[in-house]
C-alpha positions in Angstrom: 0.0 0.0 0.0 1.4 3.5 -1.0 1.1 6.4 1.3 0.1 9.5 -0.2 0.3 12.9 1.7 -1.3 15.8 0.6 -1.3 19.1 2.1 -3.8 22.1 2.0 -2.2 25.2 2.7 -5.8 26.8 2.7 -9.6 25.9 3.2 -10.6 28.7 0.0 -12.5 27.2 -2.7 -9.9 27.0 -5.1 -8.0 24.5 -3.0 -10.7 22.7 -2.1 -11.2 22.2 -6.0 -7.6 20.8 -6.2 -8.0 18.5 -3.7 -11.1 17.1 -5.4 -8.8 16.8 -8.7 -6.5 14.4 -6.3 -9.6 12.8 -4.8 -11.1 12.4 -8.9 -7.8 10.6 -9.7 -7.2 7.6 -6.6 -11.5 7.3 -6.9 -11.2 3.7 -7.2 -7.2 3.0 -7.5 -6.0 0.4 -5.5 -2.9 0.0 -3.6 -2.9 3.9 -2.7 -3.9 5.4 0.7 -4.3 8.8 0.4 -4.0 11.2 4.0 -5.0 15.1 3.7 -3.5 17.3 6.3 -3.7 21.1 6.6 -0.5 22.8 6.3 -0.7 23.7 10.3 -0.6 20.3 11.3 2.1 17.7 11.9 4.0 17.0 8.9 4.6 13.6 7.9 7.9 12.0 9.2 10.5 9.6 7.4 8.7 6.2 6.6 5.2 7.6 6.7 5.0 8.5 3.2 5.3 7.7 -0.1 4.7 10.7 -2.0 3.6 14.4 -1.2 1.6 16.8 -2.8 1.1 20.6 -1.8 -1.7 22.4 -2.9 -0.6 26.2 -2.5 2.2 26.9 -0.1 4.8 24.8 1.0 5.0 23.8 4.2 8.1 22.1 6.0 11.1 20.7 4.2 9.2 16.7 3.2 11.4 13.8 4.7 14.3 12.6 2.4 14.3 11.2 -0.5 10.1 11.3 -0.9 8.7 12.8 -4.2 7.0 16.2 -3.9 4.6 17.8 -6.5 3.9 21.7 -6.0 0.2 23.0 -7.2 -0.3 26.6 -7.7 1.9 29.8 -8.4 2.1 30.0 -4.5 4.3 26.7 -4.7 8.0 28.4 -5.0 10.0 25.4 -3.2 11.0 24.3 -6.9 14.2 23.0 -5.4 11.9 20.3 -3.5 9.8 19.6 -6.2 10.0 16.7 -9.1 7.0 18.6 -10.9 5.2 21.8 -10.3 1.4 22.9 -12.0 0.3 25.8 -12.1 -2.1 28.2 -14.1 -0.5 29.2 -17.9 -0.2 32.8 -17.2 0.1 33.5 -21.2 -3.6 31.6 -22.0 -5.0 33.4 -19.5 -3.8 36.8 -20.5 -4.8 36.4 -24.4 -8.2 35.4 -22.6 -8.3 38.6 -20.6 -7.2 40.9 -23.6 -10.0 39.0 -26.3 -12.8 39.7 -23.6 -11.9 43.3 -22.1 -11.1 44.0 -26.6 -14.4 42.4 -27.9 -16.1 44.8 -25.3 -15.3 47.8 -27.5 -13.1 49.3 -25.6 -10.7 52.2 -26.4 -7.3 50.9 -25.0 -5.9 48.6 -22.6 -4.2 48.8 -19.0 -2.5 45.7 -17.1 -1.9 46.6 -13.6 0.3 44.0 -12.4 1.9 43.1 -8.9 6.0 41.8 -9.9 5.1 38.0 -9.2 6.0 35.3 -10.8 4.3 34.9 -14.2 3.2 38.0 -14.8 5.6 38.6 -17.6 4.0 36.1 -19.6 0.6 37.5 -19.0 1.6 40.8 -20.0 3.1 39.4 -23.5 0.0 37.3 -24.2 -2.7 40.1 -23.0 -0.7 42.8 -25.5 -1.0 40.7 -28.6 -4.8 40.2 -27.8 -4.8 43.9 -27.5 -2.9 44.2 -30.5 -5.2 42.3 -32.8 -7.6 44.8 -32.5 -5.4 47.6 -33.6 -5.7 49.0 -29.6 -3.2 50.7 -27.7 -2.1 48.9 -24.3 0.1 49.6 -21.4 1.6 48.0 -18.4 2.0 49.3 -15.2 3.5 47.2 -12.2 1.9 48.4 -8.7 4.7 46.7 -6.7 3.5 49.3 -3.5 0.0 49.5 -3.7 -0.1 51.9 -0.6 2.0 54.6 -3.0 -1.1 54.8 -5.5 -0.6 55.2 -9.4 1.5 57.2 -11.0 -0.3 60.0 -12.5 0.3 59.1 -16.1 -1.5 55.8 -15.3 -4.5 57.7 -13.7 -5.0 59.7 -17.0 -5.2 56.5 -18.9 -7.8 55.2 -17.3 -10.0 58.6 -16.9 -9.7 59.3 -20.3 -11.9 57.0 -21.8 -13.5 53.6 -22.2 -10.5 51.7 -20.9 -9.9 47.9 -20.5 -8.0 47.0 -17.3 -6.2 43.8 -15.9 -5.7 43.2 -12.8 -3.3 40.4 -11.9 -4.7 39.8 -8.7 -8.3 40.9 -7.2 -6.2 42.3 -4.2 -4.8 45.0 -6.6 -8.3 46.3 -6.5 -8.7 47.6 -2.9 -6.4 50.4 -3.3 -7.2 51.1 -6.5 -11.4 51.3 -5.1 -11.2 55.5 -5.8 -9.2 55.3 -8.9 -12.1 52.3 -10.4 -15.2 54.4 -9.2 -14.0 57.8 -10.8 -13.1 56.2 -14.5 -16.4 55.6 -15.4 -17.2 53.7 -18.7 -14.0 51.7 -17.6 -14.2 47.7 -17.3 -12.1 45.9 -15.2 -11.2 42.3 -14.7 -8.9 40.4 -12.5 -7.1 37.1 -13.0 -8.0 33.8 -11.6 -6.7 34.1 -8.2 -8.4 35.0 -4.4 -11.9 34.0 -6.7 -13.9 34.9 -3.2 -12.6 38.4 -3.2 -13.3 39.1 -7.0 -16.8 37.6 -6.3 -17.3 39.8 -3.7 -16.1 43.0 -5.2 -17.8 41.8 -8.5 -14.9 41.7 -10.7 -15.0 39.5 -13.8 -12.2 37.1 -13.5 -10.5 34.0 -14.3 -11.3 30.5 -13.4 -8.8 28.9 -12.4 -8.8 24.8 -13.7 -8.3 23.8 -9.9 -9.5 20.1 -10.7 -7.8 19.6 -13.4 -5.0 20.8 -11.7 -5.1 18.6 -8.6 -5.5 15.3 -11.0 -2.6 16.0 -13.0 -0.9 16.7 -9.9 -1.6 13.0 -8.3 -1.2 11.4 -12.1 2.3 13.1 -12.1 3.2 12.1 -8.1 2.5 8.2 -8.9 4.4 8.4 -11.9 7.4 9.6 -9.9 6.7 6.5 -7.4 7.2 4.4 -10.0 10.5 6.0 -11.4 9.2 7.6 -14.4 10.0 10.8 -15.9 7.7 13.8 -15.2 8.2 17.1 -16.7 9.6 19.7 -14.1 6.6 22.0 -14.8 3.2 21.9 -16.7 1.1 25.1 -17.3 -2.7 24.5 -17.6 -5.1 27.0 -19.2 -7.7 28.8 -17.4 -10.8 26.7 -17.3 -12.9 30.1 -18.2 -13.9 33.4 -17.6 -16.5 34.1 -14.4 -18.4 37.1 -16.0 -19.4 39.7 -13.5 -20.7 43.3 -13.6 -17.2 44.6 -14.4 -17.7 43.3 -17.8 -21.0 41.5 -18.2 -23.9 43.9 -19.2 -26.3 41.4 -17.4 -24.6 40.8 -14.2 -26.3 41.9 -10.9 -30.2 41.7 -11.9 -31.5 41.0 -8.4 -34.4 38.7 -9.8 -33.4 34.8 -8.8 -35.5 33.9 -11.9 -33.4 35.9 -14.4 -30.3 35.1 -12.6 -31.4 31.2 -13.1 -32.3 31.9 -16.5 -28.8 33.8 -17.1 -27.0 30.5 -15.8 -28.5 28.3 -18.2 -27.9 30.6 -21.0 -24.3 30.6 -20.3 -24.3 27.1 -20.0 -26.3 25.9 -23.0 -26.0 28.7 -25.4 -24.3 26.2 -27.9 -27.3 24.2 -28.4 -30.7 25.0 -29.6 -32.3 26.4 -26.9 -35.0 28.7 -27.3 -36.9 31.2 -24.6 -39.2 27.7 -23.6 -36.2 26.0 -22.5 -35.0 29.1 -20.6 -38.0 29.4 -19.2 -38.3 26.0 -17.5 -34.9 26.2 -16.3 -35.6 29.4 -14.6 -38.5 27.4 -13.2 -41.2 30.5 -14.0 -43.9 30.8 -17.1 -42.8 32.3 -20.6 -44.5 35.5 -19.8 -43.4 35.6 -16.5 -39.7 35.3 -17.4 -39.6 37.3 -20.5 -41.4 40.3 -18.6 -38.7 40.1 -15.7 -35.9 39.7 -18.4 -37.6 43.4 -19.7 -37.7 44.7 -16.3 -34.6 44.0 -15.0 -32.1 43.7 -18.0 -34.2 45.9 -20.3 -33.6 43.3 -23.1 -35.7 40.0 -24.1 -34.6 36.8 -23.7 -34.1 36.2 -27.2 -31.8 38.6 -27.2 -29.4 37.5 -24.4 -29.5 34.1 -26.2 -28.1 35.8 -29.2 -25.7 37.9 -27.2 -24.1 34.9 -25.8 -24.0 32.8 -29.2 -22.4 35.7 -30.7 -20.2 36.4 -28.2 -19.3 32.6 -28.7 -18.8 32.9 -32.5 -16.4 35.8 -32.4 -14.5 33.5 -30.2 -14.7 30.8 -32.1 -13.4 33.1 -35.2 -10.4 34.0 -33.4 -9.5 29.7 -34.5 -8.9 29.6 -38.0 -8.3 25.5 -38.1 -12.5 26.1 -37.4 -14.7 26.1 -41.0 -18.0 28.6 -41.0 -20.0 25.1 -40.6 -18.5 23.7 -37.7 -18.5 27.3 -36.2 -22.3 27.4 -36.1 -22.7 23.5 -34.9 -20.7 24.9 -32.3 -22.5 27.8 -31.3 -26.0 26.3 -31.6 -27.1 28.4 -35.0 -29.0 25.6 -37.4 -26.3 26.7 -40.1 -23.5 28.9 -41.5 -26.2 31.0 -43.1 -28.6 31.4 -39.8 -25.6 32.4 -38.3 -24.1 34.7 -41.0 -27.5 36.5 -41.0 -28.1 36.9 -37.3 -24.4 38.0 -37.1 -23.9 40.2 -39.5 -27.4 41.9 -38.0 -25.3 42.3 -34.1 -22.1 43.2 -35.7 -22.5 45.0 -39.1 -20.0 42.5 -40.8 -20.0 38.6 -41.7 -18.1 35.9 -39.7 -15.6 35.9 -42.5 -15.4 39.8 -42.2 -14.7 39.9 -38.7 -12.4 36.7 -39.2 -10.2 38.8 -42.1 -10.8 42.2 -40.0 -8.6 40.4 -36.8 -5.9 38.7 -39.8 -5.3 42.2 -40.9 -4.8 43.3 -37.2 -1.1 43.6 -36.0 
């Protein structure tokens, strides 16, 4: 029987997620006992483990000669560790830039804190930028408590500007700054998800799961004396769209807000306001007058917004035919969805495709 040891350096959501990824993986593997401690708790000693896993911070030097696998930017102890996982900074930075672009801004701000990985999010976010022929900037905020510099301030009060924020914790001293550039959006990457949540900043989502069951695929490979790469990057899982960015976030009606998840969720099939309506458990009527009320628009029309919003996505992909686009983003064909697109957007699919091939 192999001992496993994994250690949560936290009780947040996120590493909760990981540790189901590790749970997802030994579901039903025998030979493997599997132990979760909290990083405050007595580490393991020599002979009573087999392998380790940290999700988050490391804790302790592990005993001798036992494997370790680091999860999460937090995980630094590379010297420790026969493979670390963590988030790829550059996908989720062209994410961020196609999003905060496609929103019609007028330029582009990433407000970055000097860790580890930011580089790469910078690089990836300004060719996003780039593609849509917008200026972008980068400012790194290593004090917080010394402000912006003023230069950085005009940026974002002159106009509609997109901004990045590396980390949602950027966004407490920078409260005044976000409440004065109106017409701004603002979005945060995939870390502290509580704290974006609650200060209703669009993020990342981080692919926690994911992460956690590559982690314990990786460890038991180590066990067994094969070769694991030193470090594997996973993209973001997706984008959590709140009222930073998302013109329908924040409706205060349960029915729309049920109505807005399944929308999200299905938009790729052919749904229609009768399926939207059952899932938001209310009547047609009912739902589409709430929809008016609250989000002045009709349900059709956030169906379309988020198969659109989908298809420009999809465009962005050019191994993707017109075809496969629309079976993708639930449109009966190529032509239903030229017609309906070219309506939202005042050009085809294959005008917007050529429009971002002409982009820098």
């Amino acid at each position: 029987m192999k001992r496993i040891t994994v250690i949560l350096s936290d009780a947040d959501e996120r590493t909760i997620l990981r540790m189901k990824g590790v749970g997802d993986f030994f579901l039903g593997a025998a030979g493997y006992q599997v132990d979760y401690r909290m990083a405050d708790s007595s580490p393991p000693l020599a002979g009573e483990t087999d392998g380790m896993i940290f999700l988050g911070r490391p804790c302790g030097a592990p005993p001798p000669g036992v494997p370790v696998v680091g999860v999460g930017e937090e995980f630094h102890a590379r010297e420790v560790a026969v493979c670390r996982i963590r988030e790829d900074a550059g996908a989720a930075g062209m994410a961020a830039g196609d999003l905060l672009a496609r929103q019609g801004v007028a330029r582009a701000v990433m407000i970055s804190s000097g860790r580890a990985g930011d580089l790469a999010m910078w690089k990836s976010f300004q060719r996003a930028i780039a593609r849509w022929d917008l200026p972008c900037h980068h400012h790194e905020l290593s004090d917080p408590a010394r402000g912006l510099p003023g230069q950085v301030r005009d940026l974002l009060m002159s106009g509609r500007c997109g901004v990045l924020l590396t980390s949602p914790l950027l966004a407490l001293p920078l409260h005044e700054v976000r409440l004065a550039a109106k017409g701004s959006l603002w979005m945060t990457g995939s870390d502290a998800p509580g704290m974006a949540a609650a200060l209703e900043l669009t993020s990342g989502i981080e692919s926690s799961r994911r992460m956690g069951w590559l982690a314990a695929a990786c460890l038991v490979k180590a066990m067994r004396g094969d070769a694991v790469p030193p470090l594997l990057e996973v993209p973001p899982h997706g984008i959590a769209h709140r009222r930073s960015t998302y013109p329908f976030a924040g409706s205060g009606c349960a029915e729309v807000e049920r109505a807005l998840a399944f929308i999200r969720d299905a938009a790729e099939r052919d749904i229609g306001v009768d399926d939207v309506a059952r899932a938001s458990g209310v009547s047609r009527s009912v739902l589409q007058r709430r929809v008016k009320e609250t989000l002045h628009v009709s349900v059709l029309h956030l169906i379309q917004w988020h198969r659109i919003e989908r298809v420009k996505t999809c465009l962005s992909d050019r191994s993707l035919g017109m075809e496969q686009i629309s079976e993708l983003t639930g449109f009966s064909s190529s032509a239903h969805m030229t017609e309906v697109f070219k309506k939202w957007t005042g050009n085809t699919p294959t005008e917007f495709r050529n429009q971002l091939k002409a982009r820098p």
